[in-house]
C-alpha positions as CSV (number, residue, x, y, z in Angstrom):
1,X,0.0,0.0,0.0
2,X,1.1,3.5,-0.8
3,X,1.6,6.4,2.2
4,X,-1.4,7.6,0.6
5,X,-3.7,4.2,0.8
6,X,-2.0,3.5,4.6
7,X,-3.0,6.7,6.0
8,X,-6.6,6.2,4.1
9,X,-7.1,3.3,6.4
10,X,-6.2,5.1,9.9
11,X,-8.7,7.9,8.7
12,X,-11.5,5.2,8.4
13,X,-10.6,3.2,12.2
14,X,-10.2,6.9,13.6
15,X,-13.9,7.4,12.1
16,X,-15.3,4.0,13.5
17,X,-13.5,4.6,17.0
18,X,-15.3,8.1,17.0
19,X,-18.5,6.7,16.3
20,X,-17.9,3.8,18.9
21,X,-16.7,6.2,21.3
22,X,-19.6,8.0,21.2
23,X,-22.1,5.0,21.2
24,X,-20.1,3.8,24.5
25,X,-20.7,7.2,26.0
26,X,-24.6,6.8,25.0
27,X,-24.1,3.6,27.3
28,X,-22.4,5.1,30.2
29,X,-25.2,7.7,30.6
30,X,-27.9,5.3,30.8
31,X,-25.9,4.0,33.8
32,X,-25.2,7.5,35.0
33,X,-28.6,7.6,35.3
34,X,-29.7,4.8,37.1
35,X,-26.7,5.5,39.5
36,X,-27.8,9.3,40.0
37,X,-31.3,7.8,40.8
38,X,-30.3,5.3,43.2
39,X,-27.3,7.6,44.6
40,X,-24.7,5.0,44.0
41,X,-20.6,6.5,43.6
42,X,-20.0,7.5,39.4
43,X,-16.5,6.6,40.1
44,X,-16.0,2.4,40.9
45,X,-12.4,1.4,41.0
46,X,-13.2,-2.4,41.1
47,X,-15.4,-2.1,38.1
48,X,-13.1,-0.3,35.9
49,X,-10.0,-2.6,37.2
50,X,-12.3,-5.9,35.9
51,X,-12.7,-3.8,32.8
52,X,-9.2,-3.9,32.3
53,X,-8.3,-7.0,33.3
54,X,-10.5,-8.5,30.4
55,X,-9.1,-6.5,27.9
56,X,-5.9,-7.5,28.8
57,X,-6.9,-11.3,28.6
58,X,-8.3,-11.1,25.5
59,X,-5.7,-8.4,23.8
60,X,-3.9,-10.5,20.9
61,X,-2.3,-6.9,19.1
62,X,0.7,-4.7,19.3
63,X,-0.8,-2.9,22.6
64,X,1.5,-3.4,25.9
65,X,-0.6,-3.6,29.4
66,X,0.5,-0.3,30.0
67,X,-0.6,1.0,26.9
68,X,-4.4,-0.5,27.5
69,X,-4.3,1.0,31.0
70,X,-3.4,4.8,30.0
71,X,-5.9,4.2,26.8
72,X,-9.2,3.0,28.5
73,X,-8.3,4.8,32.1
74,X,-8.6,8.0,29.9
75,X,-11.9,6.9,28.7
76,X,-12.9,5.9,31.7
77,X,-11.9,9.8,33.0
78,X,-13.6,11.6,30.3
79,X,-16.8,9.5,30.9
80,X,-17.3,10.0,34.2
81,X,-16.8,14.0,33.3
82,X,-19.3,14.5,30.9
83,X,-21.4,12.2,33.5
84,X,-20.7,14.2,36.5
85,X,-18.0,16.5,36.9
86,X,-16.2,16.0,40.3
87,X,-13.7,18.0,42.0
88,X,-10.9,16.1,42.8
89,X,-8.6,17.5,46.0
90,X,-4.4,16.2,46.0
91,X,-1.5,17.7,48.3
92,X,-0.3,20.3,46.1
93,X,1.1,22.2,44.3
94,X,0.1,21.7,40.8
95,X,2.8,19.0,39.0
96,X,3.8,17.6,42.3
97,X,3.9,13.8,42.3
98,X,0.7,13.4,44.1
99,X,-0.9,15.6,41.5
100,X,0.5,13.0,39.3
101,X,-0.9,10.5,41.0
102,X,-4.2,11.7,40.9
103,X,-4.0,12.5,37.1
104,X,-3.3,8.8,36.5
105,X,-6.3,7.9,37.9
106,X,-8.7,10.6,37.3
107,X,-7.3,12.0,33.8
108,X,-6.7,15.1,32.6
109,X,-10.1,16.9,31.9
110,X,-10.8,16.5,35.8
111,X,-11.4,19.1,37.9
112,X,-8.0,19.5,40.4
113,X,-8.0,21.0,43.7
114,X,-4.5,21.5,44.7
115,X,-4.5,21.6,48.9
116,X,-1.4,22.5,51.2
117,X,-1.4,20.2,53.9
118,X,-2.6,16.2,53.9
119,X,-5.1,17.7,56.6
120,X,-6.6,20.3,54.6
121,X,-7.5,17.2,51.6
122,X,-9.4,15.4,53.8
123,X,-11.4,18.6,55.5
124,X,-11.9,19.3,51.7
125,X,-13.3,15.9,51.2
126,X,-14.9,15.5,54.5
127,X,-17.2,18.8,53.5
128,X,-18.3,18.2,49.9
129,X,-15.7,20.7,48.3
130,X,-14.4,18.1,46.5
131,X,-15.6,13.8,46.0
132,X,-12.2,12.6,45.8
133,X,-8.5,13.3,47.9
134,X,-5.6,12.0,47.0
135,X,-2.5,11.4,49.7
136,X,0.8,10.1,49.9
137,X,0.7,7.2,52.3
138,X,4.2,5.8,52.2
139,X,7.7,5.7,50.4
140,X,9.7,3.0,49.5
141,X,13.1,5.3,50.8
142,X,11.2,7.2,53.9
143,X,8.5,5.2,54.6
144,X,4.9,5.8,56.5
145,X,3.5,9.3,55.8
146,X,2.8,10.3,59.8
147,X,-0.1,12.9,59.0
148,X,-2.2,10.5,56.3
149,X,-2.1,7.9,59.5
150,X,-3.9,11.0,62.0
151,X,-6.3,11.6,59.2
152,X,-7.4,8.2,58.7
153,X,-7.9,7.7,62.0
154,X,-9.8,11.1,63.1
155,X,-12.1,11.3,59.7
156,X,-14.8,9.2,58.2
157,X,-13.5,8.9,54.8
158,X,-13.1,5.8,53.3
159,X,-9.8,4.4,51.3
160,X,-11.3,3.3,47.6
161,X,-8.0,3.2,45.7
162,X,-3.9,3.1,45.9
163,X,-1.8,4.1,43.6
164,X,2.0,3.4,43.2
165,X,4.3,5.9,41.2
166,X,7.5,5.9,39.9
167,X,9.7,8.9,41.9
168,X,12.4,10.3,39.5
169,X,14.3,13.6,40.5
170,X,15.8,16.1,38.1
171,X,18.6,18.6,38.7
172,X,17.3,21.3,36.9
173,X,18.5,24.9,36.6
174,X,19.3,28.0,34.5
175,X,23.0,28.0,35.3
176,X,25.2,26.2,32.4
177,X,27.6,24.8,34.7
178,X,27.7,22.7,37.6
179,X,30.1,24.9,39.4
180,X,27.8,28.1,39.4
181,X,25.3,26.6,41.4
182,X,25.3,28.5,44.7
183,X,21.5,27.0,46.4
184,X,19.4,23.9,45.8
185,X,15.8,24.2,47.0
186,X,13.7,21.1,47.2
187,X,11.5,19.0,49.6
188,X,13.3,18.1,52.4
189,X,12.7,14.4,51.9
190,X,14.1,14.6,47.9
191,X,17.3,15.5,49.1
192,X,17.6,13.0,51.6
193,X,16.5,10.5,48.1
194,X,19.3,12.3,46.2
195,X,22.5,12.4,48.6
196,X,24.7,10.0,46.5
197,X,24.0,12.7,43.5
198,X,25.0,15.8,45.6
199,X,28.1,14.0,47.1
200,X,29.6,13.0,43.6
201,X,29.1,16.6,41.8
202,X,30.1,18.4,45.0
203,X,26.9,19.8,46.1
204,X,26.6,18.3,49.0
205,X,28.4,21.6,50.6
206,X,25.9,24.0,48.2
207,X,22.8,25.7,50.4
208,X,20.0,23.3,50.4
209,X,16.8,25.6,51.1
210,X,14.3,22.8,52.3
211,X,10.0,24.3,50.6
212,X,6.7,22.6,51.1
213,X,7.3,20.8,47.7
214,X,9.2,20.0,44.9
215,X,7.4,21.9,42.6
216,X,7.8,25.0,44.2
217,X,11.6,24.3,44.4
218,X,11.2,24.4,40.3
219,X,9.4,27.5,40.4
220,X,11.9,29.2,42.7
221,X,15.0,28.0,40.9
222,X,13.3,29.7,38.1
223,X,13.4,33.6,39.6
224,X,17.1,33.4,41.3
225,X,20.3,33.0,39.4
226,X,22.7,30.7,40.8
227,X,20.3,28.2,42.2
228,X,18.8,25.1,41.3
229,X,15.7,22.8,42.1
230,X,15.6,18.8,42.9
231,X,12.2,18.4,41.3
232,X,10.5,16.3,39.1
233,X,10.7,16.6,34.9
234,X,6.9,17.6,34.5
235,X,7.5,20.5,37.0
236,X,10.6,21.6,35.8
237,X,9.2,22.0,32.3
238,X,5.8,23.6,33.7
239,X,8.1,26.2,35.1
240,X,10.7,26.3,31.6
241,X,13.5,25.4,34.3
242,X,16.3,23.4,31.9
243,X,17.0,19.8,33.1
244,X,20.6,19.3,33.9
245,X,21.1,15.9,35.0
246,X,17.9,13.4,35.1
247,X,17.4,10.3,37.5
248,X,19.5,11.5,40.5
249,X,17.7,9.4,43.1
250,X,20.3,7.0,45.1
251,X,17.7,4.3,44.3
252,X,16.1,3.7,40.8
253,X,13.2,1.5,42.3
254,X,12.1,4.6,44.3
255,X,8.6,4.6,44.9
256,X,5.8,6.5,46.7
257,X,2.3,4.8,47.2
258,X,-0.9,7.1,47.3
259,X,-4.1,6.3,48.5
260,X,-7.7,8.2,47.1
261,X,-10.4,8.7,49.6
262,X,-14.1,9.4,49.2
263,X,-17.2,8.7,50.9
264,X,-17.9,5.1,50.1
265,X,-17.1,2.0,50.3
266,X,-16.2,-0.5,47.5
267,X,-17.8,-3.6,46.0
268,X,-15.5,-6.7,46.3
269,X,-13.2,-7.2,43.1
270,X,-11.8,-10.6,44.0
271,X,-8.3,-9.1,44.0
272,X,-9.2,-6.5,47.1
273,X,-6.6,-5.5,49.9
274,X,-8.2,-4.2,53.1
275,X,-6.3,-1.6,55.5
276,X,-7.7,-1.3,59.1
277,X,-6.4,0.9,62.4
278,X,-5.9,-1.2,65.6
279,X,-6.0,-0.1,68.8
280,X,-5.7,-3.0,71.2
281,X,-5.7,-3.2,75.0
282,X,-2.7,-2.3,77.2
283,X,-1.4,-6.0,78.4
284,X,1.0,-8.7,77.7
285,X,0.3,-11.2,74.6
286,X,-2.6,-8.4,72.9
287,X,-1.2,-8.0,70.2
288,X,-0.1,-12.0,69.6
289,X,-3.8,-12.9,70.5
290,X,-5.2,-10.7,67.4
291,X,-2.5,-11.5,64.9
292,X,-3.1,-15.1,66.1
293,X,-7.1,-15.1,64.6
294,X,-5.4,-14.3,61.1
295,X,-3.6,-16.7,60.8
296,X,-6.5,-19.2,62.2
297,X,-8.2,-18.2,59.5
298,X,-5.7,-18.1,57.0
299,X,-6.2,-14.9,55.7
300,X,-2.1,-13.0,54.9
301,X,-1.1,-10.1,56.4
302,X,0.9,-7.7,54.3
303,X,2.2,-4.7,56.8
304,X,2.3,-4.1,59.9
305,X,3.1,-1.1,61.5
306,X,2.7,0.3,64.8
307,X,1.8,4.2,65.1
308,X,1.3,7.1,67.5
309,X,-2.0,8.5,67.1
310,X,-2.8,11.6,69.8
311,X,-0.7,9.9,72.2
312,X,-1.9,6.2,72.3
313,X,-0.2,3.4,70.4
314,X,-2.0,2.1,67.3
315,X,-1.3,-0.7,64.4
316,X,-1.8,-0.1,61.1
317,X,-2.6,-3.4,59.2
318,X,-3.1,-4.6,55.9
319,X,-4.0,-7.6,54.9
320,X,-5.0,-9.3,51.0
321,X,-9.0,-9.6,51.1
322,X,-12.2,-7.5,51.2
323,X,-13.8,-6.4,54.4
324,X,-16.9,-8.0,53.9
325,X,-15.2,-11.8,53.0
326,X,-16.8,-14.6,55.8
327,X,-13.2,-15.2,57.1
328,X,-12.4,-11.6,57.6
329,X,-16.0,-10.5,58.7
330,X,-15.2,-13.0,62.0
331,X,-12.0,-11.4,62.7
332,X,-14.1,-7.8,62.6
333,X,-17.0,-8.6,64.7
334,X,-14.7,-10.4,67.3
335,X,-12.8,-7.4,67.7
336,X,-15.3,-4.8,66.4
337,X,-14.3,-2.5,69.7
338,X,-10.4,-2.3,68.3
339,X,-10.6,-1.8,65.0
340,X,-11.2,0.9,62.4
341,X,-11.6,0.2,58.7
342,X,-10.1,2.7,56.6
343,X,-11.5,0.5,53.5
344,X,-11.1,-2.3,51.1
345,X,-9.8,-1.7,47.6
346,X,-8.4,-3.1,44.4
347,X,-4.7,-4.2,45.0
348,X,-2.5,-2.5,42.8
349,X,0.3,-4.1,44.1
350,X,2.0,-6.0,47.4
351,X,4.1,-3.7,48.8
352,X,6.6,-0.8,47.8
């Protein structure tokens, strides 16, 4: 076939995939419908992951599994849009990694609320100002996020997704050599993830100026001469701020997990996790005794980690199942007075 003829043929499939597009929105609405009259949640995480998971089963082309998720999880994104527009809230700034995050899931014609502190998502949420939140609950380099734990435990809101993303740092700046670089500003965690990087070019003796975020590090390399941002690509090209040197993280499997909240709970997917807050009595063997009916029942336990919520020790578990399985249900109503469940969700993956 000539150029001509090829590009003939991807006229006509972008015409059919218009036409089916639309015909699968036509569809969607009449759902959005009978949701809106029976006051069920547009957005269902375990649906859209057993979409995807039969598409990948039956996918026989060119397309990778990555390829079908950022494909149909953009559909899915615009659907619920022209269905119901909803606000979603994320621990800003705008092209921080939790705005990331949020984008993967939600897509880019949502509407974004960028929030300053992990508390201020979930008031957000917790009001009406926005359906969704989306918080950073733990990194693979620094671990458990302190303030997601407090907010779990003192609001109602439900976890309905996680999220796992890739953390890549740039050194990015307007100066043309290394040498010239007189301040770094970042987060103060991304330079503790970038200390091999500073030590081998000899900036670990430069000012580091420690800001609320990464992105703002980008945009005040931007204004000053002489300095430099730690920051991610998408912010340092938001803000024009040249990329020097790319992947300077010590580790390349750096990862931060996110988790969405909302105001409902989730149908069982078959592949759910389940995360819970424990607070168990003060005496000997309390804590053996509880982890003891898990195992009784053979349901696996995937973290454990014990926390400091307004004074009293607490355990944040997580375990593979959903909340309302038989097995796990015993485990809940036998110790109904100690736990807390922050929500069962599809599982994205184990661990970080």
């Amino acid at each position: 076939m000539t150029l001509e003829e090829l590009r003939a043929e991807i006229d006509n499939i972008d015409d059919t995939l218009l036409e089916l597009y639309n015909k699968r929105m036509e569809f969607v609405h009449k759902v959005g419908e009978l949701k809106n009259s029976t006051g069920a949640p547009i957005y269902r995480p375990e649906r859209e992951q057993s979409i995807l998971n039969r598409l990948k089963e039956r996918n026989k082309g060119k397309l990778t599994e990555k390829a079908i998720d950022a494909l149909f999880l953009e559909m899915f994104a615009v659907a619920r849009n022209l269905e119901l527009p909803e606000r979603i809230a994320y621990l800003g700034p705008e092209a921080s990694f939790t705005h990331q995050a949020a984008e993967s899931k939600f897509g880019a014609m949502s509407s974004y609320l960028p929030i300053g502190t992990i508390k201020g998502v979930f008031r957000e949420v917790s009001k009406g100002t926005a359906k969704f939140g989306v918080v950073p609950i733990e990194n693979s380099s620094n671990g458990i996020v302190s303030d997601t734990i407090n907010c779990l435990s003192d609001y109602d809101l439900k976890i309905i997704a996680e999220v796992f993303v890739d953390i890549h740092h740039t050194l990015s700046t307007t100066c043309q050599d290394i040498k010239d670089i007189k301040k770094i500003y970042s987060k103060d965690i991304a330079f503790g993830q970038c200390q091999k990087f500073l030590q081998d070019c000899g900036l670990d003796e430069v000012e580091q100026i420690p800001v609320e975020s990464t992105a703002k590090a980008a945009k005040m390399a931007i204004k000053e001469e002489g300095s430099a941002a730690i920051c991610a690509d998408i912010a340092a090209k938001m803000y024009s701020l040249p990329i020097l040197f790319e992947n300077i993280e010590d580790y390349d499997n750096n990862k931060t997990r996110f988790f969405i909240v909302s105001n409902f709970d989730n149908l069982p997917s078959g592949t759910d996790k389940t995360s819970i807050l424990v607070r168990l009595p003060n005496r000997p063997g309390a804590l053996v005794e509880f982890l003891n009916d898990f195992e009784k029942s053979k349901v696996n336990l995937t973290k454990i980690k014990s926390h400091i919520v307004d004074g009293i020790s607490v355990f944040f578990l997580e375990f593979n199942g959903h909340k309302d399985d038989k097995d796990i249900q015993k485990i809940i109503k036998k110790h109904e007075n100690s736990i807390k469940i922050l929500g069962s969700y599809v599982k994205e993956s184990d661990d970080i």
